[in-house]
C-alpha positions, 0 to 999 in steps of 0.5 A: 120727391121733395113735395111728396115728402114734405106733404105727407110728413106733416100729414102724419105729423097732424094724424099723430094728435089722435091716432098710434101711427106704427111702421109696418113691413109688408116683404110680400109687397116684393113679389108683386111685380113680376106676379102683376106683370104676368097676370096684366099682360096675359088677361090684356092679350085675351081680353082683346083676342090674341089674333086681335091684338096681334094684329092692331099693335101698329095702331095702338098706343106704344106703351100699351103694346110694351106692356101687353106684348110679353103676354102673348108668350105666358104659357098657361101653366106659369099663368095658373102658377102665379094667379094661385101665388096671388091669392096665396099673398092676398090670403097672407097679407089679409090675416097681417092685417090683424088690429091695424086700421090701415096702412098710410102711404102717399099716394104717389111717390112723386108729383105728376111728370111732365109729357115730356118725360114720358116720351119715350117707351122707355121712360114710360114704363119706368114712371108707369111702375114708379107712379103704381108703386104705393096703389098696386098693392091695396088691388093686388091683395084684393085691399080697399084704399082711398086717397085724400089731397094733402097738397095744401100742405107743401105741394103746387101739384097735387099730392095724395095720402092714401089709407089701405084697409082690409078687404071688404073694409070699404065703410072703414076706408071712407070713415077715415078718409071723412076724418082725413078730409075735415082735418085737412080741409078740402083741396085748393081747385086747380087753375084751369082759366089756361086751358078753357 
């Protein structure tokens, strides 16, 4: 997305006055798709009872009953499998860590889609992994994270700069989003006189 983009080039751009900003390679962030859609959909189906969901599908939301319905078919093994594999990255991705602060991303890789591109189920399940694409991993490797609006810098819509710290790094996480938000200033207030 153009506004993405621009937004968080020019926030990096600003960032390196005063910090040593390094490319980094995460090849573990490839595994967490299919791990997190196993893990998601079977801890949603028994979280609302396999009977229970079964029977309410006609009732729910279209997108939830995609998502969730392949968990009725996840045998407890391959379960227990893939959880033991996410712990195993969270352990990796944890010592990778090492001397960085951070990682720096944009928070979403694109700008908020209109309703109307999420009609169908389809298209919805695409935008869904899309708009997790940068956020997904800082809770699948038990990472803390914030987000800071950069869309002053280029975007109509709001646009976020998300810092990843290690697990338990919370204060670190907010002292660097402190220092993100006196740099950038605080975000223009949406317009909301069309929707009152």
């Amino acid at each position: 997305d153009g506004d993405v983009e621009r937004c968080t080039a020019t926030a990096i751009a600003a960032l390196e006055g005063g910090a040593e900003i390094v490319p980094i390679e995460v090849p573990e962030v490839a595994e967490r798709e299919e791990i997190l859609r196993v893990i998601c959909a079977t801890e949603c189906v028994a979280a609302f009872g396999r009977d229970s969901f079964i029977a309410n599908q006609d009732i729910m939301d279209p997108l939830t009953v995609a998502r969730t319905a392949p968990g009725l078919d996840v045998p407890a093994e391959r379960y227990i499998r893939v959880l033991n594999r996410q712990r195993a990255l969270c352990r990796i991705v944890g010592e990778g860590m090492g001397d960085l602060d951070g990682w720096i991303t944009p928070t979403t890789c694109m700008v908020a889609p209109t309703v109307a591109e999420v009609n169908d189920i389809e298209a919805g399940l695409a935008l869904e992994a899309k708009l997790g694409l940068n956020t997904h991993p800082a809770s699948f490797f038990g990472l803390c994270a914030t987000t800071t609006p950069v869309n002053a810098l280029g975007s109509a819509l709001p646009v976020g700069l998300q810092i990843v710290c290690a697990g338990g790094e919370d204060a670190k996480a907010l002292s660097i989003a402190r220092a993100l938000e006196d740099l950038f200033g605080l975000p223009p207030k949406p317009r909301l006189d069309g929707f009152l």
